[in-house]
C-alpha atoms as one frame of an Amber mdcrd trajectory, in Angstrom:
protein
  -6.991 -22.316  -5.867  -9.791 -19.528  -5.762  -6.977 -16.336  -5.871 -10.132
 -13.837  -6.422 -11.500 -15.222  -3.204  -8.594 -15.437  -1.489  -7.928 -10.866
  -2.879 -12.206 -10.781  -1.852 -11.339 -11.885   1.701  -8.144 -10.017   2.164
 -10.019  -6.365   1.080 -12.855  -7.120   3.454 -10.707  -7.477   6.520  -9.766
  -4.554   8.340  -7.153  -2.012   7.346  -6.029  -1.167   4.171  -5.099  -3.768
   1.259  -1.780  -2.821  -0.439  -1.199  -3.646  -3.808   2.977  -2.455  -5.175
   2.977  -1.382  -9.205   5.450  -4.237 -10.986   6.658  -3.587 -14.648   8.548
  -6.908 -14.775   9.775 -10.208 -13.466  12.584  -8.230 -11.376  10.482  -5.766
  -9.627   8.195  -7.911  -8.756  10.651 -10.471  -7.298  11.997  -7.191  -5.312
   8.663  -6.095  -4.740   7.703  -9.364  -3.045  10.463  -9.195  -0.732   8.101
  -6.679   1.338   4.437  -6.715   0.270   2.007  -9.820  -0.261  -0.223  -7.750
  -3.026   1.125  -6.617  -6.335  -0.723  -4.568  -9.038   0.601  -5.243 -12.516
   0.536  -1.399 -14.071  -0.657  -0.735 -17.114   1.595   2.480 -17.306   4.850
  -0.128 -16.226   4.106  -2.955 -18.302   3.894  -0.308 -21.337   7.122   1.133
 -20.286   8.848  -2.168 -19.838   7.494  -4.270 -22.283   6.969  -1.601 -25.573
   9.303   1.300 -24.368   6.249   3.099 -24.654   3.641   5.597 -22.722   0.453
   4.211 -21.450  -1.804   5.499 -24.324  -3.634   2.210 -25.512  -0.132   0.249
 -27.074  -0.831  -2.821 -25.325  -2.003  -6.140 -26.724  -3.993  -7.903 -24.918
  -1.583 -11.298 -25.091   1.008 -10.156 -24.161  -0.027  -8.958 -20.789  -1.934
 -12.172 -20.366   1.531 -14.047 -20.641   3.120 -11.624 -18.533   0.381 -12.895
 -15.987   1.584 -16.261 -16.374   5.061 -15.639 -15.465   4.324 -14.129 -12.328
   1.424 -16.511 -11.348   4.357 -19.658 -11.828   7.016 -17.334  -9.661   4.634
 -15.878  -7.604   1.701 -18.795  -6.443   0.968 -16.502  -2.897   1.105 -13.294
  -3.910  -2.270 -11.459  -4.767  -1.941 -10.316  -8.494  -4.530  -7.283  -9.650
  -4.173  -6.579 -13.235  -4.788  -3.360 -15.177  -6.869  -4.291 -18.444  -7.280
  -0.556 -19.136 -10.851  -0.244 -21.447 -10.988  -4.294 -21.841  -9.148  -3.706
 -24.714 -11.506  -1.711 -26.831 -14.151  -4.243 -27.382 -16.707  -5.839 -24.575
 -16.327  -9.493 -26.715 -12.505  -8.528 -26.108 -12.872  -7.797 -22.718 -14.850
 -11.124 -21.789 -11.830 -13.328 -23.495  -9.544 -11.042 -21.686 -10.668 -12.377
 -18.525 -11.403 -16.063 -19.326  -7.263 -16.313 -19.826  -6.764 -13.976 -17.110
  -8.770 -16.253 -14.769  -6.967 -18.960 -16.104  -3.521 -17.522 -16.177  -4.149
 -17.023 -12.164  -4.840 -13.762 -11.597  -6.553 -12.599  -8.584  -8.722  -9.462
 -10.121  -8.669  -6.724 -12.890  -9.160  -3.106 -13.158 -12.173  -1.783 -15.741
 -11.845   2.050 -16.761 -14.299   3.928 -18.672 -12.118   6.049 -20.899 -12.885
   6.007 -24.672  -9.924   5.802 -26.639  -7.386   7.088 -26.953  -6.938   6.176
 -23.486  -4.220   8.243 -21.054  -2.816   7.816 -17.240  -5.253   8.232 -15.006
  -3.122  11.170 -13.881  -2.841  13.633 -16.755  -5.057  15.639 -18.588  -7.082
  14.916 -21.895  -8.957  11.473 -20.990 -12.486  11.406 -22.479 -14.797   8.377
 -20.867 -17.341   6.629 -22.689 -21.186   7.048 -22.029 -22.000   5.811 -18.601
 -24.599   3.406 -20.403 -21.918   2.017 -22.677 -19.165   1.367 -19.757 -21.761
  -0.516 -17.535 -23.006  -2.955 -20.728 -19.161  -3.583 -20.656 -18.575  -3.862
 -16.928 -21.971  -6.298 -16.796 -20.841  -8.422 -19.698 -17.021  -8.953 -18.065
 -18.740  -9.541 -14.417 -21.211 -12.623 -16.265 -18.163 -14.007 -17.108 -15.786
 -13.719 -14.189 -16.161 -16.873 -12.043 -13.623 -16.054  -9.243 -12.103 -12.961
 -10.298 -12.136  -9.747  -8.304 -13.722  -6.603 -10.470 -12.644  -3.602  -9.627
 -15.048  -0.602 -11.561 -12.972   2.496 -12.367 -13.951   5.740 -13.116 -12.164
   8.484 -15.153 -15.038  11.065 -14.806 -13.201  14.300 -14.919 -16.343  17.381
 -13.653 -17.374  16.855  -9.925 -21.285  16.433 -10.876 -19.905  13.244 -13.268
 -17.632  12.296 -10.166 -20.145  11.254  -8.314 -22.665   9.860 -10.894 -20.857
   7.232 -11.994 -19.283   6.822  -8.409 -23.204   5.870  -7.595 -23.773   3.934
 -10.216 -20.798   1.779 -10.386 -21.153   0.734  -6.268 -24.878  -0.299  -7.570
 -23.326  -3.087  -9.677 -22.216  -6.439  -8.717 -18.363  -4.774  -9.020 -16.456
  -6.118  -6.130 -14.508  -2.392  -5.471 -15.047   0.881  -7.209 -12.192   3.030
  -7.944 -12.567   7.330  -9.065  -9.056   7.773 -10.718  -7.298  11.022 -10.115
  -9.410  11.990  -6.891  -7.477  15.611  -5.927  -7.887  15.979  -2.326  -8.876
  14.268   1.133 -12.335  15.839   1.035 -13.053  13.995  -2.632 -12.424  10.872
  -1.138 -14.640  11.030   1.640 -17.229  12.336  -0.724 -16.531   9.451  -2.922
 -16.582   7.033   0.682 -20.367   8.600   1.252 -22.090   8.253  -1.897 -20.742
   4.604  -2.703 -22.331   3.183   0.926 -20.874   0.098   1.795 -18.838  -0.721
  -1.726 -15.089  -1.273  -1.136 -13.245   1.559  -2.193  -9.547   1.740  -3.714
  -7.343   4.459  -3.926  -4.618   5.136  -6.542  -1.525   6.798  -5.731   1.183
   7.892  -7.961   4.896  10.205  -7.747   3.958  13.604  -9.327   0.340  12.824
  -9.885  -3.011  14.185  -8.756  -3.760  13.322  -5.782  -2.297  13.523  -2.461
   0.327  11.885  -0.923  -1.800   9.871   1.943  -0.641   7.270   4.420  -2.321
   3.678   4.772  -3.443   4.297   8.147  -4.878   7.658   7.181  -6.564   6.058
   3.833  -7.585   3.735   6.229  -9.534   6.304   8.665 -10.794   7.653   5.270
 -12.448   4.151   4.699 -10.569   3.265   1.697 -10.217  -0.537   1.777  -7.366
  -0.880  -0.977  -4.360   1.252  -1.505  -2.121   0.901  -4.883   0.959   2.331
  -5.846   1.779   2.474  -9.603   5.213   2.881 -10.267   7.468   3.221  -7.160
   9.382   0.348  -8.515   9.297   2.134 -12.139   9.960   5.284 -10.933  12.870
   4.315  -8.601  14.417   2.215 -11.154  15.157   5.062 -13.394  15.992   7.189
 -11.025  18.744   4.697 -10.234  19.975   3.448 -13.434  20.422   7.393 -14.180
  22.030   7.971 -11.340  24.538   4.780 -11.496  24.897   5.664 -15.285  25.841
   9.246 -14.369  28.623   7.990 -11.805  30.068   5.415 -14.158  30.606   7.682
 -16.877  32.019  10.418 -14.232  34.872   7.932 -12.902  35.819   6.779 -16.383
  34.080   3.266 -16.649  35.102   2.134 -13.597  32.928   0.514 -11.400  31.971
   1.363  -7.672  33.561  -0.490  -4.797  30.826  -3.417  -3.765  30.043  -2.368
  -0.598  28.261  -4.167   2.185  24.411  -3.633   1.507  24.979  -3.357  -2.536
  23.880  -5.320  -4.843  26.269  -7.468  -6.917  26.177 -10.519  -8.745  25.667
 -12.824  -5.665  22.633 -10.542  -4.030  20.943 -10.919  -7.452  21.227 -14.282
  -8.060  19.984 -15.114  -5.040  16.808 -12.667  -4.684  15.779 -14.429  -8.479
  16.578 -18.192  -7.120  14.140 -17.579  -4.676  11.265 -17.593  -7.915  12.089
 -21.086  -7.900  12.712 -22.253  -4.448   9.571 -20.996  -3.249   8.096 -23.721
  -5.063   9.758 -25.938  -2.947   9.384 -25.021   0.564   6.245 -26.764   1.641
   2.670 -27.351   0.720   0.445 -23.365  -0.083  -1.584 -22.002   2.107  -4.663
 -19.950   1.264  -3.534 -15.934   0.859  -5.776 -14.938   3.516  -5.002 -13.812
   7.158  -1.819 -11.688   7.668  -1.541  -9.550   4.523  -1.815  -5.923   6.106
   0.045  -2.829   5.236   3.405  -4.516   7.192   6.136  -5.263   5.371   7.924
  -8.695   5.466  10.706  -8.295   8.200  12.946 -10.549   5.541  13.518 -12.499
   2.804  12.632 -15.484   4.167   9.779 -14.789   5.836   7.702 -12.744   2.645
   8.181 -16.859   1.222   5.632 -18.059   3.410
């Protein structure tokens, strides 16, 4: 199965491609209870995996096995993976995707920051001569057979903005992506000066850029939408709050309401990561995967 082909088609259809931030097996098996597209965050899998920010920690094989997990409990779900700088090295890079490819995942993210590397969304990233990135970006897209490419920019002035904007749509990139982008008026900028080149949009709680709708992103012409760490985010925000409430009623638990989740309602969202195996032959990803949600469980399994 061709999954970059199957990612290529979906962002060339109309509307807006959504792709949900996972850090693990269990948000993404909650995550694919709603969407059809998942992006596996760099900033999640660091926080998950290492209990550590996203400043350069991860190993290269250990997100490519991460990949494999989700490919085997995930086969129709689009999968775009964040391989920050390629790792350091453009060798690195190259082997990065080879297993990626292999491992089943549907397209990777490229930045241009020169280490040490930082969120998208904060301050203090340097990026590496334009020159430098693009021998790196034309290196991993020789040896991509299938895989979507998505070419990101951390340029930081607005004359650099658009540079590299320019120059990245004039590669054989599949999407181009300007991290960080601070208002509606830099994306349609960004829209103009890239022509016809998908464009993707990142969005993330308490960073720099605005909080935008999908069909507004899509009357911006932005083609693909992702969302970093709602499931990250949320997650803590739970646990802290659940954690807070324990220890306030003396280590008793809450009454198991209807709509909460107990032991039953979990083990029977992570059964579905093997049933869905089972259900009948796959069908290519291609067709219905807009910005609705699944209306339920059952239906996001076919």
């Amino acid at each position: 199965m061709n999954y970059g082909d199957d990612l290529r088609r979906e962002i060339k259809s109309d509307g807006v491609t959504p792709l949900i931030g996972i850090f693990d097996m269990f948000s993404a098996s909650v995550a694919a209870q709603h969407y059809k597209g998942l992006f596996v965050s760099g900033f999640g899998f660091a926080a998950s995996h290492y209990g550590l920010p996203d400043i350069g920690f991860i190993a290269w094989p250990d997100m490519v096995a991460f990949v494999q997990r989700l490919r085997l409990a995930f086969p129709d779900r689009h999968l775009l993976v964040d391989i920050d700088d390629g790792y350091v090295d453009p060798e690195v890079a190259c082997h990065v995707i080879e297993h990626l490819e292999r491992a089943g995942a549907s397209g990777v993210i490229l930045e241009d920051q020169r280490r040490p590397r930082r969120c998208g969304h904060v301050d203090g990233k340097q990026v590496l001569p334009l020159e430098e990135y693009l021998e790196k970006l034309d290196m991993v897209l020789a040896t991509r057979r299938d895989l979507v490419v998505v070419a990101r920019t951390d340029a930081g002035t607005e004359e650099e903005i658009l540079r590299r904007a320019k120059a990245l749509a004039a590669t054989d990139a599949d999407v181009v992506l300007v991290d960080g982008l601070r208002s509606v008026e830099w994306i349609q900028r960004v829209r103009e000066v890239i022509g016809d080149k998908p464009l993707l949009f990142n969005q993330i709680a308490g960073g720099k850029s605005p909080r935008i709708s999908l069909p507004e992103l899509d009357a911006l012409g932005v083609d693909v939408a992702i969302y970093s760490t709602p499931c990250l985010f949320a997650a803590q925000t739970a646990m802290q709050d659940a954690l807070v409430a324990l220890k306030a009623d003396e280590g008793r638990l809450p009454e198991h309401d209807d709509g909460a989740v107990g032991v039953k309602e979990s083990i029977a969202l992570l059964e579905q990561n093997i049933s869905r195996h089972h259900l009948k032959p796959r069908k290519p990803l291609s067709g219905s995967f807009r910005h609705e949600p699944a209306s339920s469980a059952s239906e996001s399994l076919v």
